[in-house]
Every structure is written in C-alpha cells, then in structure tokens.
C-alpha positions as CSV (number, residue, x, y, z in Angstrom):
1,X,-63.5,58.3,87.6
2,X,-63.2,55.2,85.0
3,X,-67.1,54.9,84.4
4,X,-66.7,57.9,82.5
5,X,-64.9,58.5,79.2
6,X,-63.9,61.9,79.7
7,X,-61.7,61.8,76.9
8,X,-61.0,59.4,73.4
9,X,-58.0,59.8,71.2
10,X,-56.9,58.8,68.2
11,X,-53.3,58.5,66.0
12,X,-53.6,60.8,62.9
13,X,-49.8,61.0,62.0
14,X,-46.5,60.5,63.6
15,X,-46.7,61.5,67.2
16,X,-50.4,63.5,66.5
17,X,-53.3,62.6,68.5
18,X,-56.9,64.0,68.1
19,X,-58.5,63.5,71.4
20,X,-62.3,64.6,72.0
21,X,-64.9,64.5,74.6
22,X,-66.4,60.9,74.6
23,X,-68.7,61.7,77.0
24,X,-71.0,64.5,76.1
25,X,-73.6,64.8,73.4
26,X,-74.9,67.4,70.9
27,X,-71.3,68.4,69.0
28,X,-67.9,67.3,67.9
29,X,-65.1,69.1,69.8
30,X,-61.4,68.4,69.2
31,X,-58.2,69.3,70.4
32,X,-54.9,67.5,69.3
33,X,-51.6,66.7,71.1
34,X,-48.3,67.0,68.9
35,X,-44.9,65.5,70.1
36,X,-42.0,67.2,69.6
37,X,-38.2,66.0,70.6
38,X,-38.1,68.4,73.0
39,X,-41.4,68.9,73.9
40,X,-45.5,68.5,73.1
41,X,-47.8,71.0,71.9
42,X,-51.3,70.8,72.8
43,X,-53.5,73.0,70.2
44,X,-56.5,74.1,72.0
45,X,-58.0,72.3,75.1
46,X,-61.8,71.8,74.3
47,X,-64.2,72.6,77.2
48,X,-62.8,72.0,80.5
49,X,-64.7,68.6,81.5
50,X,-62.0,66.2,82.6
51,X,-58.3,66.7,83.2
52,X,-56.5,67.2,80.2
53,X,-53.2,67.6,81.5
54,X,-53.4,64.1,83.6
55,X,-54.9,62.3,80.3
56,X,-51.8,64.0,77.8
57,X,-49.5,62.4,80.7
58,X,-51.1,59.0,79.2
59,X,-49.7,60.1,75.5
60,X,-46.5,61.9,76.2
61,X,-43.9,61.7,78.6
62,X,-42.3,65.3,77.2
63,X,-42.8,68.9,78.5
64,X,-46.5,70.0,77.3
65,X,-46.8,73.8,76.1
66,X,-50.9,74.9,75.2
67,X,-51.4,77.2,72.3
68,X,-54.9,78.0,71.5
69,X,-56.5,78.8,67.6
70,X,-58.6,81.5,69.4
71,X,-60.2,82.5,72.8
72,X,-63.4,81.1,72.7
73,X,-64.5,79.0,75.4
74,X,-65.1,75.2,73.8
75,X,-60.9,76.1,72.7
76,X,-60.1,77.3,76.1
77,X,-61.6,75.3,79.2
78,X,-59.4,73.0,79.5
79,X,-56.5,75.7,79.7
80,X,-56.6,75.6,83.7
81,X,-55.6,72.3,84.0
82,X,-51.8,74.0,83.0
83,X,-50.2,77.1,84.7
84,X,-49.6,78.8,81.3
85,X,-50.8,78.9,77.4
86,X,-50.0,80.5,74.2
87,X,-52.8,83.1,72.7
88,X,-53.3,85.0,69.5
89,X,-52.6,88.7,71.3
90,X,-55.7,90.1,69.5
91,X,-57.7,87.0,71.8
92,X,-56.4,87.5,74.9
93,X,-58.8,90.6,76.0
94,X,-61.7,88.0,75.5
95,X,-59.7,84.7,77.3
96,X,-59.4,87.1,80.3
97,X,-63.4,87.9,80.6
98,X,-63.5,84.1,81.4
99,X,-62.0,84.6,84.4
100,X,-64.7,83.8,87.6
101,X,-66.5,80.8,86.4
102,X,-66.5,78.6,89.2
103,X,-65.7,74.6,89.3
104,X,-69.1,74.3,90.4
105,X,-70.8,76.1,87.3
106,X,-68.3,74.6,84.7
107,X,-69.8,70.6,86.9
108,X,-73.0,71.8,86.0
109,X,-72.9,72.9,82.4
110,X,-70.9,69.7,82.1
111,X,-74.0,67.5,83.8
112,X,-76.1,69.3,81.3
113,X,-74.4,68.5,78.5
114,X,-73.3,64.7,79.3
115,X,-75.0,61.9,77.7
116,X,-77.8,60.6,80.1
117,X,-75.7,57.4,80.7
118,X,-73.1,59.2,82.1
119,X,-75.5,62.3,84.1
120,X,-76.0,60.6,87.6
121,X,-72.4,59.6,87.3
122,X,-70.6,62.7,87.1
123,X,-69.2,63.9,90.8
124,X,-67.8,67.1,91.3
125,X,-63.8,65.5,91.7
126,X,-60.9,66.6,90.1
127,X,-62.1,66.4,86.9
128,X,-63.9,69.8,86.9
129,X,-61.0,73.1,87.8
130,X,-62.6,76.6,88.4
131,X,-61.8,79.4,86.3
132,X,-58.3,81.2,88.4
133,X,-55.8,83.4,86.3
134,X,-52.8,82.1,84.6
135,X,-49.9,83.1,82.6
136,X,-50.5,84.0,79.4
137,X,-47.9,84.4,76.4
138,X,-49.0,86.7,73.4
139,X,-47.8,85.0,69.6
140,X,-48.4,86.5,66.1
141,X,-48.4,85.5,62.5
142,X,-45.2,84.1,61.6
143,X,-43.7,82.7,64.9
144,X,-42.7,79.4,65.2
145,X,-42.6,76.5,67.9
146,X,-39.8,74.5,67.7
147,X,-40.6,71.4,69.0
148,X,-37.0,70.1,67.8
149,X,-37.8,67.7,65.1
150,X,-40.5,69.6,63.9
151,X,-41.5,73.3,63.4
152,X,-45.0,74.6,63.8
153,X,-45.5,78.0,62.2
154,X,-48.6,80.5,63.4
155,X,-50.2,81.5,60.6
156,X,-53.5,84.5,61.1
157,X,-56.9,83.9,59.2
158,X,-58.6,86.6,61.4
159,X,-62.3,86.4,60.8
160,X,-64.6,84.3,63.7
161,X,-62.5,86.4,66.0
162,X,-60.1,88.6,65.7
163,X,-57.1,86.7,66.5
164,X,-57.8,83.6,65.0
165,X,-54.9,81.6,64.0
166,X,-54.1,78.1,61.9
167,X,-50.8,76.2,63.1
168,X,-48.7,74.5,60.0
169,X,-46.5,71.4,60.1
170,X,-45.2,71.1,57.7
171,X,-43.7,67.7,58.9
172,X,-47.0,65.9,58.9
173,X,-48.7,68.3,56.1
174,X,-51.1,69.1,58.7
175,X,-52.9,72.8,59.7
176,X,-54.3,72.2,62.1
177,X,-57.1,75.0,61.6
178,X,-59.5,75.8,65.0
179,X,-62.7,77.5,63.9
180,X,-61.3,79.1,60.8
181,X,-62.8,77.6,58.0
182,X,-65.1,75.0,58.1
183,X,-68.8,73.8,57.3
184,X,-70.2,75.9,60.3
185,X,-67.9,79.1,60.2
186,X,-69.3,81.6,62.4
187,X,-68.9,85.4,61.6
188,X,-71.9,86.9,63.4
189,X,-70.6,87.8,67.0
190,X,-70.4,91.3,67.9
191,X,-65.9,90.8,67.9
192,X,-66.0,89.0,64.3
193,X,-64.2,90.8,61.4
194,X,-66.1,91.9,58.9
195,X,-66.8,89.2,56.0
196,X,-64.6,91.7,53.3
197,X,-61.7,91.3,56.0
198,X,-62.0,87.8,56.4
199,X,-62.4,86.7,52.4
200,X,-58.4,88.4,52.2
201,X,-57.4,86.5,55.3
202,X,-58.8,83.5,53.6
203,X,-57.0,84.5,50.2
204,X,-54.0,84.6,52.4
205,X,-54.2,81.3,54.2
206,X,-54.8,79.8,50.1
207,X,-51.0,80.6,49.5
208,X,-49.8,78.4,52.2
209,X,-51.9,75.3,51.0
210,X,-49.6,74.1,49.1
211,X,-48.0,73.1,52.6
212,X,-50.6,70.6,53.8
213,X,-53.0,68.0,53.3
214,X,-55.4,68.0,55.3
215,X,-57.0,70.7,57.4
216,X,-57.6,69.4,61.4
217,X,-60.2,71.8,63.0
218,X,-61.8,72.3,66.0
219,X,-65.3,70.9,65.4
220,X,-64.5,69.1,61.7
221,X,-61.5,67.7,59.4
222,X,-61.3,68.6,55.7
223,X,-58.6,68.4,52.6
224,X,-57.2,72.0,51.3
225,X,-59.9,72.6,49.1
226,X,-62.1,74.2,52.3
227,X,-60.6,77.3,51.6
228,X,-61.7,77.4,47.6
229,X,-65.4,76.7,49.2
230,X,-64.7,79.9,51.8
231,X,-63.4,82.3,49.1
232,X,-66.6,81.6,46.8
233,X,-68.8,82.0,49.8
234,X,-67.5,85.0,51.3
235,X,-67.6,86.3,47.7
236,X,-70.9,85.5,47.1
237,X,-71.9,87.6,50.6
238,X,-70.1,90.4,49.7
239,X,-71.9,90.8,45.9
240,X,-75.2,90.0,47.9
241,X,-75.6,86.7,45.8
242,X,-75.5,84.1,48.8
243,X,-79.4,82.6,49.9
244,X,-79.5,85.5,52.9
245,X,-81.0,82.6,55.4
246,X,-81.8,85.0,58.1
247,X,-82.4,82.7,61.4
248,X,-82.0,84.0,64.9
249,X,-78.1,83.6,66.0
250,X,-76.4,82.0,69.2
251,X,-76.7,85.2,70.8
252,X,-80.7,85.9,69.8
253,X,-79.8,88.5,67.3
254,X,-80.7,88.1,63.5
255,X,-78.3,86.8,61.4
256,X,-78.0,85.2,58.0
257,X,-76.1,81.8,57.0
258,X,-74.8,82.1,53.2
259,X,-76.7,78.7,52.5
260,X,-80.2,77.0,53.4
261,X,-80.1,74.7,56.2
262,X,-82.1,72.2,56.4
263,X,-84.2,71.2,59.9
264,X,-81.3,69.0,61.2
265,X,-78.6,71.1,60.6
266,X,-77.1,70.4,57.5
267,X,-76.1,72.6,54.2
268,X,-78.1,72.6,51.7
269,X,-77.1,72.3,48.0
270,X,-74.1,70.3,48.9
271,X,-71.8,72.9,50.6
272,X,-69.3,71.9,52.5
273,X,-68.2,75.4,53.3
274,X,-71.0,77.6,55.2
275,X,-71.1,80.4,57.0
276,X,-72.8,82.8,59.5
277,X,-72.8,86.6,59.6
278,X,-74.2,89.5,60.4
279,X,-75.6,91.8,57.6
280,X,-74.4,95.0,59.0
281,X,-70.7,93.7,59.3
282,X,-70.5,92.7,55.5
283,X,-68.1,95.5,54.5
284,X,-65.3,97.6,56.9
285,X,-62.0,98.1,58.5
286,X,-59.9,95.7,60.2
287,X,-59.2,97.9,63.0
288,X,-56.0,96.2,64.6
289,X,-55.0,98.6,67.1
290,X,-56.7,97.8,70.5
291,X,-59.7,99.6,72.8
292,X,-59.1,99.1,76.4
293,X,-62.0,99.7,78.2
C-alpha cells in the first residue's frame, strides 16, 4: 500500500539504519537494521504494523537474523514477519503470552493509533500478520553475533524487565540500548527488578562505556553520559531523596516517577534521565532462577 508510510529509515553509521513507524502518532518507536558480511541483524521489530521483513529486503540484500532488547510488545510485533528471533532467556516466558492476538486485533489497534490522514486508508492486507508461534533462540550476557566484519556483543542491564539486554558494536561505537536507560525508564510493572538490582546493572553497563558513543534506544538516542543520570536517579530512590511523583501507572496501579513531570510529559528540573517505579519494589533479590507456572 504506497499511500501509507508504514515505515521511514535513516543512515546513522556504516551499514546502520534506524527505521520507525512514519505513520502512527503519539510516540517514537525505533528499531535499527545492522549489515554484517555475512549477514544483517535486526535489533527489535517495533509494533507489528507493516511488513518489516519485505521493507529490510529494500536495505539489505544479506541473510536477516531478529534479536530483541526485551519481550515487550512495541519490541516484538513485528517478529512474525520472520520464522525465528533471538530473546534474552529471562524474556522469553513473557514473548510467549503474546501468542493468540489475531491480524484482525493487531489492524485495529494499528487504525487506532494511525494518524487521521492515514485512518480510512489502512486495509486489512499483508501489512498486518496474526500472532502464530515461532522459533525462538535463548542468548545471554556475553554472547556475540558475528556478522563477519563486525561483532555485536549481548551485554544484560536487567531492570524494565528481567532480561533486558544492550547490544555493543564496537565497530560503529554504537549500543544500541532498547528500553534500558532512557528519559522514560519504566520500572513499575509487576516483572521489573527491583530499583537496588537495577542501579548494579546500571553500574555494570558504566564499565563498558568506554566502548561507545552514542546510546541508540528503543523510544530515544542519547551520548554515554545516560547512564551517570541513571546511577544518580536510582540512587536518589533508594535513599528516599527523589520527588516521589506518585501518578497512576500504565497498568492503573500507583506508582511514582523519580522527577516532576510536567502536564505534557516532560522532566522537570532538566533531567534527562527519569524513571518510573513502584514503591514496594525499591529494595530485594534478583531472583534469577525461573517459576513455571
């Protein structure tokens, strides 16, 4: 369908491509496409409206392996487009609770979401794939994808879930960092690690700075210096000196943001780095051994 732009990209290094939704309204979602000798990585897959694979065909003529920062769905959607992906093993219970969303639902919350240019022209085509399960490969801190001219190395930053991972290349000094640090962090789902166990992961991921230049995410694009901001802010929750906004969450419940936001949105007081949690998941455990229910 060429009346809509399903899809925008755009060159941020050698063989790297950001590519985003053009057509919807309401938030910034990226994904990015990394080309390799012997193949392309595609790091996370954004919603599911429009067919990702088909539009990558438009960037790269290699092999295309998906690995995904984490397992929530505006990562995720567009992961049925290919038979298989790559998932943080701690994710992969929540990836597979997707599972059953028709094409049908995933048109409508697409319609719903479209800018109102583009509403009455969306058609339930190709474009739009139903939740159906695929293969899914488990990775860990410390492996690698060797994409033959350049090496990509999983790194963990547990924290907005479990498994949350950043991807180094150190070829392009690029991490390419999902949801784990960024100016709307969110720790306040029932599945997020508690803000202690996050604030090491974050002390963690610090070490490898010295690696990159700028950190890609999912929803926002910032230089190293993120992860200073995230330190002092999880800090400050812990010793109970943040502002304690207390709003209701995404999910109704009552949470707090570290910092003030102001009516559209934005940090107050100049922050860069914010974050969401809940106040009774402050301190505790990161208990990495799985509950199968």
């Amino acid at each position: 369908m060429d009346k809509i732009p399903f899809f925008r990209s755009v060159k941020i290094a050698d063989g790297t491509y950001k590519i985003n939704n053009d057509f919807i309204t309401g938030f910034d979602i990226n994904c990015y496409l990394v080309e390799g000798e012997k193949y392309a990585l595609l790091i996370d897959t954004m919603l599911g409206y429009g067919d990702l694979n088909a539009y990558c065909r438009t960037l790269t003529d290699k092999p295309i392996k998906v690995v995904n920062t984490h397992a929530h769905w505006d990562h995720v959607g567009g992961n049925f487009f290919f038979d298989s992906c790559y998932m943080p093993v701690r994710d992969i219970a929540t990836f597979q609770a997707y599972i059953g969303y028709s094409r049908e639902q995933i048109f409508e919350i697409a319609k719903s979401a479209s800018k109102e240019e583009y509403r009455d022209l969306l058609i339930l085509d190709d474009n739009f794939a139903g939740t159906h399960p695929i293969k899914v490969y488990p990775i860990s801190d410390g492996d690698i994808f060797d994409l033959g001219d350049r090496r990509i190395e999983v790194v963990d930053c547990g924290g907005h879930t479990p498994g949350e991972i950043v991807l180094i290349d150190d070829k392009t000094r690029i991490c390419f960092a999902g949801d784990a640090c960024n100016g709307n962090t969110l720790l306040e789902f029932d599945d997020c690690l508690p803000v202690t166990c996050y604030l090491e992961n974050l002390k963690r991921l610090k070490t490898y700075a010295p690696r990159f230049d700028m950190m890609y995410g999912g929803h926002e694009v910032f230089d190293p210096t993120i992860i200073d901001e995230g330190i002092e802010t999880a800090t400050k929750v812990i010793e109970g000196k943040d502002d304690k906004h207390e709003i209701n969450g995404l999910t109704g419940k009552l949470i707090c943001y570290a910092y003030k936001k102001d009516q559209d949105g934005v940090n107050e007081g100049g922050h860069r780095f914010n974050m969401s949690y809940d106040p009774k998941n402050i301190t505790g455990e990161d208990k990495r051994k799985q509950v199968i229910s």
